[in-house]
C-alpha positions as CSV (number, residue, x, y, z in Angstrom):
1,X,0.0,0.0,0.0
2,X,1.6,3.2,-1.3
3,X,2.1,6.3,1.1
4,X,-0.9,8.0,-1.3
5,X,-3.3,5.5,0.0
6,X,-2.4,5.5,3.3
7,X,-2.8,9.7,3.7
8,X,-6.3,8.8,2.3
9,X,-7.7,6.1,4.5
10,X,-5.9,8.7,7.1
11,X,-7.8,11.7,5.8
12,X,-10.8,10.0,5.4
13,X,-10.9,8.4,9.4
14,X,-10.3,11.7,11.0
15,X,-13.0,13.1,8.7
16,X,-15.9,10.9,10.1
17,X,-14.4,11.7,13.6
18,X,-14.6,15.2,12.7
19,X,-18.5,14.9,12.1
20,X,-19.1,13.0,15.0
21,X,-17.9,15.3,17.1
22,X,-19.8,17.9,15.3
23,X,-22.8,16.2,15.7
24,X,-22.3,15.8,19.4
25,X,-21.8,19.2,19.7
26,X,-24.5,19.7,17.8
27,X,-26.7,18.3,20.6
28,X,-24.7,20.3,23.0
29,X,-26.2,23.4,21.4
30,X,-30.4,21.8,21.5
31,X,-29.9,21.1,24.7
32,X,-32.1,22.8,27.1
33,X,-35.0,23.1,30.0
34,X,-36.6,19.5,28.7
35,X,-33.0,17.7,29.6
36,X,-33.0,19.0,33.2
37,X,-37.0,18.0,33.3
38,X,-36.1,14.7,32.1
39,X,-33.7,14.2,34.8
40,X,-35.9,15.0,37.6
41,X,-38.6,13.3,36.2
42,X,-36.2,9.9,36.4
43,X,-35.3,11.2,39.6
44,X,-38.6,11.2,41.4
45,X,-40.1,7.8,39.7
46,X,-40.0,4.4,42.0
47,X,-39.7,2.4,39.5
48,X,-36.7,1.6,36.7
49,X,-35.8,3.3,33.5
50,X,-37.1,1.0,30.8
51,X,-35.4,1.9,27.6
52,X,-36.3,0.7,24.1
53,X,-35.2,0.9,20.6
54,X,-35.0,-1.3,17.3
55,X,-31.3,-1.7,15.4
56,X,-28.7,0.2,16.1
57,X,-30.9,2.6,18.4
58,X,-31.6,-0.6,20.3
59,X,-27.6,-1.5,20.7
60,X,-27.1,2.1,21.5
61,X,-30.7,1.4,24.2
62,X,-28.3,-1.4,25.9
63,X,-25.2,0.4,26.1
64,X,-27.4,3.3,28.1
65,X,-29.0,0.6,30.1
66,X,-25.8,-0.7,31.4
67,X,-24.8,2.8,31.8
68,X,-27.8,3.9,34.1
69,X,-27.5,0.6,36.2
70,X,-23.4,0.7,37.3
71,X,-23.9,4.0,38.3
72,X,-27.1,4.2,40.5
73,X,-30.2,4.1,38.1
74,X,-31.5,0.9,37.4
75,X,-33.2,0.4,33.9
76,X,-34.1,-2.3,31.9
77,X,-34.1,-2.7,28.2
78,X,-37.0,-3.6,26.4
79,X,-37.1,-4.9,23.2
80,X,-40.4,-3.2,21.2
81,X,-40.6,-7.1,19.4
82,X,-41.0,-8.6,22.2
83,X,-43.1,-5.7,24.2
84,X,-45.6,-6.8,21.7
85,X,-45.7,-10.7,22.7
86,X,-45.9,-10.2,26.4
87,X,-43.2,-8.1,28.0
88,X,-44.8,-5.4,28.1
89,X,-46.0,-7.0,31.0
90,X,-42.3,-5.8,32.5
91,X,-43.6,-1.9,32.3
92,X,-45.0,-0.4,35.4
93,X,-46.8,2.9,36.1
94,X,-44.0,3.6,38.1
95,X,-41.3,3.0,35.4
96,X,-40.4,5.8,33.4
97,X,-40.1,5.0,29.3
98,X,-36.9,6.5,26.8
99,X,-37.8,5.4,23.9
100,X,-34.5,6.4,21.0
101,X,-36.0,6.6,17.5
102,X,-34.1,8.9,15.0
103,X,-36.8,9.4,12.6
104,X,-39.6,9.2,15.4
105,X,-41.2,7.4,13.0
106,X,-40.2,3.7,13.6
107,X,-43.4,1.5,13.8
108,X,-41.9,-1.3,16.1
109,X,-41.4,1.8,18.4
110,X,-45.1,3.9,17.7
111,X,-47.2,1.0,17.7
112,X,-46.5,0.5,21.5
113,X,-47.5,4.5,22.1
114,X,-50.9,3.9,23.2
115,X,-49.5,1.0,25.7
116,X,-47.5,3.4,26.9
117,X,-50.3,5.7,27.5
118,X,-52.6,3.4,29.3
119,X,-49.7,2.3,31.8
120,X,-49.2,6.0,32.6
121,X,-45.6,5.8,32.6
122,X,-44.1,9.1,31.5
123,X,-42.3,8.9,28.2
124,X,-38.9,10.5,27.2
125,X,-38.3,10.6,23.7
126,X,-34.3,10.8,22.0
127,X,-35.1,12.0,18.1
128,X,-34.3,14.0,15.6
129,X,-37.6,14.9,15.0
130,X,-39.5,16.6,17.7
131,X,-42.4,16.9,15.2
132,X,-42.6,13.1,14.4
133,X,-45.4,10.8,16.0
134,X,-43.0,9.8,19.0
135,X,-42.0,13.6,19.4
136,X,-45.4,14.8,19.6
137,X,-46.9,12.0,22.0
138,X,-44.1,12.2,24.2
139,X,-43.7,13.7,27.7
140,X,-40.2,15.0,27.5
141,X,-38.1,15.1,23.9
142,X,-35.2,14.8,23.6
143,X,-33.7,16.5,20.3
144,X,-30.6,14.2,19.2
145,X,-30.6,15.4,15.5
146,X,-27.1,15.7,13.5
147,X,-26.6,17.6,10.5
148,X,-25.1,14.4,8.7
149,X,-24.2,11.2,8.9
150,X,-20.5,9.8,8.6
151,X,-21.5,7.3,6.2
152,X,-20.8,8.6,2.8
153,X,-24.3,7.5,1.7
154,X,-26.2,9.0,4.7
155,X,-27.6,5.6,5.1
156,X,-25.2,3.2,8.1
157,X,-26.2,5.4,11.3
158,X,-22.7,6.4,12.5
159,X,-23.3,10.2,14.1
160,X,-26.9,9.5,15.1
161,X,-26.0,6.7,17.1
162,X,-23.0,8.4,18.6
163,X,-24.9,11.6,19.5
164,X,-27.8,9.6,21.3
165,X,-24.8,7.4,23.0
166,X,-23.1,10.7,24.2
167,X,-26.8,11.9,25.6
168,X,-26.7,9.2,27.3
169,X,-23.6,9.1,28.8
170,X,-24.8,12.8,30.2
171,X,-27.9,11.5,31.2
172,X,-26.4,9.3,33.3
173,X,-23.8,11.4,34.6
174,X,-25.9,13.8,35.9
175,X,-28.8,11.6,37.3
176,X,-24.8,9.9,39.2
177,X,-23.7,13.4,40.2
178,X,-27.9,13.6,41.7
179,X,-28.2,11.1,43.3
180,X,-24.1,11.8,45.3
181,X,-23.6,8.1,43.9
182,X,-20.0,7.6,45.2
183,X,-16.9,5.6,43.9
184,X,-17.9,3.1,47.0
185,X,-21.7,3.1,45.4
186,X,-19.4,2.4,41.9
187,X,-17.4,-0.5,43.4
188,X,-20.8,-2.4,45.2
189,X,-21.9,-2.4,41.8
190,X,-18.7,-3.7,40.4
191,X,-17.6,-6.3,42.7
192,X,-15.8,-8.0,40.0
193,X,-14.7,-5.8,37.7
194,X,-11.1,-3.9,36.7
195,X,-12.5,-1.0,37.6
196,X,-14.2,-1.9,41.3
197,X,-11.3,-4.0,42.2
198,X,-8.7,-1.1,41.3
199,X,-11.1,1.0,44.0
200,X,-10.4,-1.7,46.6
201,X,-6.4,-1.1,45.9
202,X,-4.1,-1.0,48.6
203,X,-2.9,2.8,48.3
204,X,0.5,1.0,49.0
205,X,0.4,-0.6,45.1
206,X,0.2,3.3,43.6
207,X,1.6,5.6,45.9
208,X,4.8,7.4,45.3
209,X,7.3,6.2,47.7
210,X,9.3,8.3,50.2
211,X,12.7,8.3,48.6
212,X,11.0,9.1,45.3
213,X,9.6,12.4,46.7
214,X,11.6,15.7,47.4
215,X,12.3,16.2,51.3
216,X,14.3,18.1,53.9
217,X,15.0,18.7,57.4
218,X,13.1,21.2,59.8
219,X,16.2,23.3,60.7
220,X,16.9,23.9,57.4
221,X,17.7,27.3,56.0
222,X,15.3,28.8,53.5
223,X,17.8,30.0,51.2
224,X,19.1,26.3,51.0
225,X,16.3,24.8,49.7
226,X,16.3,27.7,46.2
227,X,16.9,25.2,43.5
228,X,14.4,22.1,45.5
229,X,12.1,24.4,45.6
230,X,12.4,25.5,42.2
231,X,11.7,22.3,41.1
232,X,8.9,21.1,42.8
233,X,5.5,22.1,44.1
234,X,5.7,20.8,47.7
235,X,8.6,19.5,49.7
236,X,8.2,17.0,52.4
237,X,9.6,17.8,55.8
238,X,11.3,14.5,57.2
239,X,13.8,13.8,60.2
240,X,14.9,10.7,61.5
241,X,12.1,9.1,59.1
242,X,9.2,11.0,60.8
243,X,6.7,13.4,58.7
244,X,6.5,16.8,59.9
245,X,4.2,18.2,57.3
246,X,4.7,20.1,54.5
247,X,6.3,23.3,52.4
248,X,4.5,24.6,49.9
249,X,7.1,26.4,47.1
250,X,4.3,29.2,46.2
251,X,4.4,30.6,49.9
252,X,8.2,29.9,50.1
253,X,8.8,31.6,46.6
254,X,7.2,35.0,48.0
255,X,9.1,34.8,50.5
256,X,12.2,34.5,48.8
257,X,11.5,38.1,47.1
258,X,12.1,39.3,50.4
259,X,15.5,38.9,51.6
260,X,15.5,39.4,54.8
261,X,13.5,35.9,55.3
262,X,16.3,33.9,53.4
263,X,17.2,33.1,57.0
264,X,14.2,31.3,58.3
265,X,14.1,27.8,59.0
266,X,12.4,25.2,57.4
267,X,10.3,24.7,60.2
268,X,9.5,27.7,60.3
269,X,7.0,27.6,57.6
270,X,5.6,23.7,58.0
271,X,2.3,23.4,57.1
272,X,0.6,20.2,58.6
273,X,-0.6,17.0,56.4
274,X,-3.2,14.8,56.6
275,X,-1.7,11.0,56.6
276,X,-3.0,7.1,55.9
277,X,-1.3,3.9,56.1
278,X,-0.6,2.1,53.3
279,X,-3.1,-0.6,54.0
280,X,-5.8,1.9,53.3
281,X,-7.8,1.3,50.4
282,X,-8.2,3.6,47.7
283,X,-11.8,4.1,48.1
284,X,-11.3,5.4,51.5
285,X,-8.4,7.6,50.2
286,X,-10.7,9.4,48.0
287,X,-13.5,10.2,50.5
288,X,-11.1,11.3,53.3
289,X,-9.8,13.8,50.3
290,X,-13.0,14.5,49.0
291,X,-14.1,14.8,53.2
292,X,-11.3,18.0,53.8
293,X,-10.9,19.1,50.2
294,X,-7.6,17.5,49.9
295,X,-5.3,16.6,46.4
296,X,-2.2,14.7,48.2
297,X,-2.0,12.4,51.4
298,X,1.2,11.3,53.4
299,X,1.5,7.8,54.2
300,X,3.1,6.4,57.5
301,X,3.9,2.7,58.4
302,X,2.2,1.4,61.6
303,X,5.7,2.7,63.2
304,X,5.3,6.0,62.3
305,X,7.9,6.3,60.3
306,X,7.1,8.2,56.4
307,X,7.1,5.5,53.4
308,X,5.3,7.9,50.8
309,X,2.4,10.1,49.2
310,X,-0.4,9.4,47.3
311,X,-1.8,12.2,45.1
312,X,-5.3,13.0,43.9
313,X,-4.4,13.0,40.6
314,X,-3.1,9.6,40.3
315,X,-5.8,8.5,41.9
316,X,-8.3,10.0,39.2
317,X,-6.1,8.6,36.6
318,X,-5.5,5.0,37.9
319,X,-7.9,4.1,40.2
320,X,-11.1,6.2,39.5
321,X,-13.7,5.4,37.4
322,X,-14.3,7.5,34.3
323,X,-16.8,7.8,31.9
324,X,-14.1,8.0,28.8
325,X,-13.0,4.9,30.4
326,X,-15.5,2.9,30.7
């Protein structure tokens, strides 16, 4: 394959990504008033989220099913097919219905309208047609429209289906963020997953360890510690393998400005840190930051003594869950 072929297939890839993004953002623009309604309305029902959807809105259905449910809402997906031969019988009055038809016109999808009615569950429609017959006998719509598809025909649903997916990702991110579901919630829900067992990590298998970090002594001179300081955002104040706390180089680089403070010591300007063990778990680091507004942690062995640090950022990016991620 010549180098002419390959800038092509290149080309070509990043411009379907291109327009799915722009039909994301697209949706980011429509949103409004009946999103936020939609939330509270899942918010206050008793019952489930029953979403439904035929084809590729019905894979895209599942994939927000399993979203809702791992993160605090629980849904069900029900297949319009089989809604007709009995399990509709699943649908309660205290269930709310999404229902994801692009068109708003798919009969598999508006034949069951009028069940839907006479079970009194509220409906939320995702379509790009707000006009449609789902649209207009719908509680809540949801307007998931793109200008085009990435298909070259216009006919494979490739933005469509990632716009709805994206909607609901945020619905379900924001009925989590509701409801304060927590990474502890997360990992109950997970209990044999990467991602819940990574939350029951040790902080000892991903913290940075002591003679990794930047330290020095209490009776240390300011204007010895210029180029640590420099290079780093904290240092950690250590004798005889016991934590004091911490210095923080913006408050010690204003300091420096003035001369006359060179001369202070270390210990001067310690500024206390909250510690764990490394037995703790990483779930339990994260709500104790979370607790006091905290982004790093010193860890101390059962002796006391200062093995290493573990910082919020790490935690986020190895041991959280995330929404990209999952």
């Amino acid at each position: 394959m010549g180098p002419n072929k390959i800038s092509h297939i290149l080309k070509r890839a990043k411009e379907v990504l291109q327009i799915e993004a722009e039909g994301i953002l697209g949706v980011v623009d429509k949103l409004g008033s009946n999103f936020a309604e939609a939330v509270k309305t899942i918010l206050k029902a008793e019952g489930r989220v029953i979403v439904t959807g035929v084809g590729k809105s019905g894979i895209i259905g599942r994939k927000i099913v399993a979203t809702l449910n791992s993160t605090g809402t629980p849904a069900l997906f029900l297949h319009p097919v089989e809604a007709m031969h009995g399990d509709l019988g699943m649908v309660t009055q205290k269930d709310v219905i999404l229902a994801i038809s692009n068109s708003g016109e798919t009969g598999e999808i508006t034949i069951l309208i009028p069940s839907f009615k006479r079970l009194g569950a509220p409906l939320i429609a995702f379509t790009e047609n707000p006009d449609s017959t789902l649209g207009r006998h719908s509680d809540i719509v949801i307007n998931t429209g793109v200008k085009r598809e990435a298909c070259p025909l216009g006919l494979a649903p490739t933005a469509s289906t990632t716009a709805v997916l994206a909607t609901g990702d945020a619905l379900a991110v924001v009925l989590l963020e509701q409801r304060r579901f927590t990474p502890d919630d997360f990992r109950r829900f997970h209990p044999g997953g990467y991602l819940g067992k990574k939350l029951s990590w040790k902080v000892k298998k991903i913290m940075h360890k002591s003679q990794e970090l930047p330290k020095v002594g209490p009776r240390t001179k300011l204007k010895n510690i210029l180029p640590k300081i420099g290079e780093n955002e904290i240092l950690w104040v250590v004798a005889r393998g016991r934590l004091y706390g911490i210095i923080d180089a913006k408050t010690t680089i204003k300091l420096f400005i003035k001369k006359n403070k060179l001369e202070m010591y270390v210990k001067d300007l310690i500024k206390p840190i909250e510690v764990i063990n490394p037995e703790t778990s990483v779930n339990e680091a994260l709500d104790k930051m979370r607790e006091k507004e905290l982004n790093v942690l010193g860890i101390v062995n059962e002796k006391g003594h200062f093995v290493g640090a573990v910082f919020l950022k790490d935690l986020l990016k190895k041991a959280t869950f995330s929404f990209l991620q999952e």
